[in-house]
C-alpha angles and dihedrals in degrees: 000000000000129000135166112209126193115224136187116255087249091053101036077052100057091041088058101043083055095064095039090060084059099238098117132043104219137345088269102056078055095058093043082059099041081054102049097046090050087051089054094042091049080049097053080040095061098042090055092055099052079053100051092049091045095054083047093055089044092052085048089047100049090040085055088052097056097248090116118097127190119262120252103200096175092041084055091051090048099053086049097045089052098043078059101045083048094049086042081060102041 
């Protein structure tokens, strides 16, 4: 298959710094790569996702099932503030 594509100057630049650096054949072997690596970045992309929503429905299930407590901030500061004051006297 056969396919003409426009690109701005920046881009027809870079495309074309890639293959004088010899690293690539051609500017369509550019492209082929650009491709792929966008395929497996929208991949990675995907799977992340489907993690992060499933963390998010763990942390609602687990708040619906009562194993959730409040957050303390300043009893969290106050337990820090006294395990440094304890390690400052040992």
């Amino acid at each position: 298959m056969s396919l003409n594509v426009s690109l701005p100057p920046e881009i027809e630049n870079r495309v074309r710094a890639h293959v004088a650096s010899g690293m690539f054949g051609s500017a369509s072997e550019v492209v082929r790569e650009a491709l792929r690596l966008f395929e497996s970045y929208q991949s990675v992309q995907g799977a992340t996702l489907a993690a992060l929503k499933a963390d998010i429905e763990q942390g609602q299930a687990d708040k619906r099932a009562g194993r959730v407590a409040e957050l303390d901030v300043n009893a969290i500061k106050a337990e820090g503030k006294k395990l440094r004051t304890a390690r400052a006297d040992a």
